[in-house]
C-alpha positions in Angstrom: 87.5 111.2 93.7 88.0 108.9 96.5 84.8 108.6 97.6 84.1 107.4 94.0 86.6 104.8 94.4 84.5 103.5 97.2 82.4 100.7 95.1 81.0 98.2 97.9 83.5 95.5 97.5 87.0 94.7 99.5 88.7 93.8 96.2 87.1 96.9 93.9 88.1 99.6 97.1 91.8 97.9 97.7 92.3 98.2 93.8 91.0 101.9 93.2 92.3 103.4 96.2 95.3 102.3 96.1 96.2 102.9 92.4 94.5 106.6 93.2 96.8 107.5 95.9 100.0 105.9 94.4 99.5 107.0 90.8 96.7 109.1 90.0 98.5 112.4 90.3 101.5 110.9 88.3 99.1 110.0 85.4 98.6 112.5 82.2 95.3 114.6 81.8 94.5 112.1 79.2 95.1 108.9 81.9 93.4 110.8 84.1 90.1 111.4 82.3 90.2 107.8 81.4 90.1 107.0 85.1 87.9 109.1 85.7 85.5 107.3 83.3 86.5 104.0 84.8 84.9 105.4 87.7 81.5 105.9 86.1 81.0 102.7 84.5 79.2 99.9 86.9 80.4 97.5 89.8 79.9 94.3 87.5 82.0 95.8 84.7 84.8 96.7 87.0 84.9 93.6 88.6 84.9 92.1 85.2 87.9 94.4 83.8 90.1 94.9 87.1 89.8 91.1 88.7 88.9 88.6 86.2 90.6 90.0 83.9 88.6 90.6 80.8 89.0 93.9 78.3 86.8 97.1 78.2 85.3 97.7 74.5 86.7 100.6 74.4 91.0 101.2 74.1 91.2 104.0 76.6 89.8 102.2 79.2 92.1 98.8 78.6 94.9 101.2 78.8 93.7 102.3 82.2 92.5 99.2 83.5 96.1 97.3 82.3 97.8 100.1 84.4 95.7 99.3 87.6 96.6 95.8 87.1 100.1 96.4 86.6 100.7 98.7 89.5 98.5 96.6 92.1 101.1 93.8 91.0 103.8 95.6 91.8 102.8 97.4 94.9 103.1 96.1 98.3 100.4 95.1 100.2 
């Protein structure tokens, strides 16, 4: 799973990683599938979700993606 995380960019890496280690295992089996979809969908639509801000189509993965957002706000750096 980590190694799927890994996506080529500083800002994509910092933001998966980190939300994997800290709350991944916390997450319910639903949370986590919906991560794990995250993970399959491409670089540009990440980017476009997890730093500029804009919505998935799809409500599992806004869920997901508002969560990332959330806790990469409130984590230290």
């Amino acid at each position: 799973m980590r190694w799927r995380c890994r996506r080529g960019t500083k800002e994509l890496d910092l933001l998966l990683e980190r939300f994997l280690t800290a709350h991944y295992a916390q997450l319910a089996a639903a949370e986590q599938a919906a991560f794990e979809r995250l993970l399959a969908q491409e670089d540009h639509a990440l980017q476009a979700w997890l730093i500029y801000g804009e919505s998935p189509p799809d409500a599992e993965l806004t869920r997901i993606v508002e969560r990332i957002r959330s806790s990469h706000l409130l984590s230290p750096r």
